[in-house]
N, C-alpha and C positions, 0 to 999 in steps of 0.2 A: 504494500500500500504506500508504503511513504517513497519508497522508486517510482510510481506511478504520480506523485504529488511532485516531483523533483524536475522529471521529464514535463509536466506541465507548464509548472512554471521555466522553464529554460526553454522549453517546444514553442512557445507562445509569446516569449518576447519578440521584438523589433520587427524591422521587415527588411528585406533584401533592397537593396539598392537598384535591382535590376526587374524591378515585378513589384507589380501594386497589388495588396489585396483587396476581393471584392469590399471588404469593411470600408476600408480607406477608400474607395471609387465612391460609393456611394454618399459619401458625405461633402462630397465636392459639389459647387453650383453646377447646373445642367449645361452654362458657356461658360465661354473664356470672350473676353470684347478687347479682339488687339490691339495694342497700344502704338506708338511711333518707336519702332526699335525690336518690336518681339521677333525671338527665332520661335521656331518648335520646339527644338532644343533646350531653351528659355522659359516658355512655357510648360514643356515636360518639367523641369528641376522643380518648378515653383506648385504644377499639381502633384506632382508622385506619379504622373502618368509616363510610359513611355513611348518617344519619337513615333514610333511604329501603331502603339495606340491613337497617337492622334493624327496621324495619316488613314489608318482604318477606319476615324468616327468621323474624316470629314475628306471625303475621297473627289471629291471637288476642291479641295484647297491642298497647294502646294506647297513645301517650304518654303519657293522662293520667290510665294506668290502672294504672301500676307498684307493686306491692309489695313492701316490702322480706322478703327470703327468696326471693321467685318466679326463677325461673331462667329467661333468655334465654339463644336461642339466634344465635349468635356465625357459625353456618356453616349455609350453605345446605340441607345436609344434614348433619346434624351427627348421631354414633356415638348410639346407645341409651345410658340412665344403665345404670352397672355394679350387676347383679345386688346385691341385700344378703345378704351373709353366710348361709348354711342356720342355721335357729335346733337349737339342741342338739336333743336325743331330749326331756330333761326340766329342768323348769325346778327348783331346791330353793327352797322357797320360806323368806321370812325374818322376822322377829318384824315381827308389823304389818302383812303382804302379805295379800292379799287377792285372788281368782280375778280382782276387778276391776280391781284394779293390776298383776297378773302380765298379764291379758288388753291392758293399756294398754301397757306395757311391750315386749311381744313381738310385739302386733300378730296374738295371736289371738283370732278371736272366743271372748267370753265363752260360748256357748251350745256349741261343738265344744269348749274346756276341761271344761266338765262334760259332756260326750258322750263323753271323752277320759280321764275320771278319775269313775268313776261310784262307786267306795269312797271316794273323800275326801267328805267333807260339806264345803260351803264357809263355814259356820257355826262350824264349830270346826278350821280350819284353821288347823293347829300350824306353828312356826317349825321347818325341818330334812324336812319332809315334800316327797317331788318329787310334783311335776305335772307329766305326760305331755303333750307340748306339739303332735304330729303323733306318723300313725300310725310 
């Protein structure tokens, strides 16, 4: 019994330098959001993942093809990005906006804004005026 307690505790400490346990994977975020300078390499050291892990979780993305912003993926399968927010019913627009920057802004298209709001003219769009953003 106490040999079986000894191998426990000795079996069960640290971890290899060259392999991640499932334990340690899972408690990573599901990305990584490259910054201006990451390798893989870089990014491996700092998850516990390794090079070849994060070549297999993201087989569209190259080592020497990192962007800073782009978002890797950390888990084999890793959860969908969380929904964005529902945008309001209508947008009020403000001194200096424009269907074009409201459309930039919200992420709707410019052509469904004036399909959306067929009384505003986009030419004399007033500060305090709403625009109908979905039906």
């Amino acid at each position: 019994m106490l040999a079986a307690v000894i191998l426990v505790v000795l079996g069960g400490s640290g971890r290899s330098g060259s392999t991640t346990s499932s334990h340690a994977v899972r408690h990573l975020p599901p990305y990584w959001t490259v910054r201006p300078g990451d390798t893989f390499e870089q990014i491996a050291q700092d998850t516990g993942l390794t090079v070849a892990q994060l070549e297999a979780f993201n087989p569209n993305s190259g080592p020497g093809s990192l962007e800073p912003g782009q978002r890797l993926n950390l888990w084999a399968h890793p959860p969908p990005p969380p929904k964005p927010p529902p945008l309001p019913m209508f947008w009020t627009v403000k001194a200096g906006q424009s269907f074009g920057s409201i459309a930039a802004a919200t992420g709707v298209n410019l052509e469904t804004l004036q399909h959306l709001n067929p009384g505003l003219n986009p030419a004399t769009l007033q500060a305090g005026a709403r625009v109908r953003l979905h039906h």
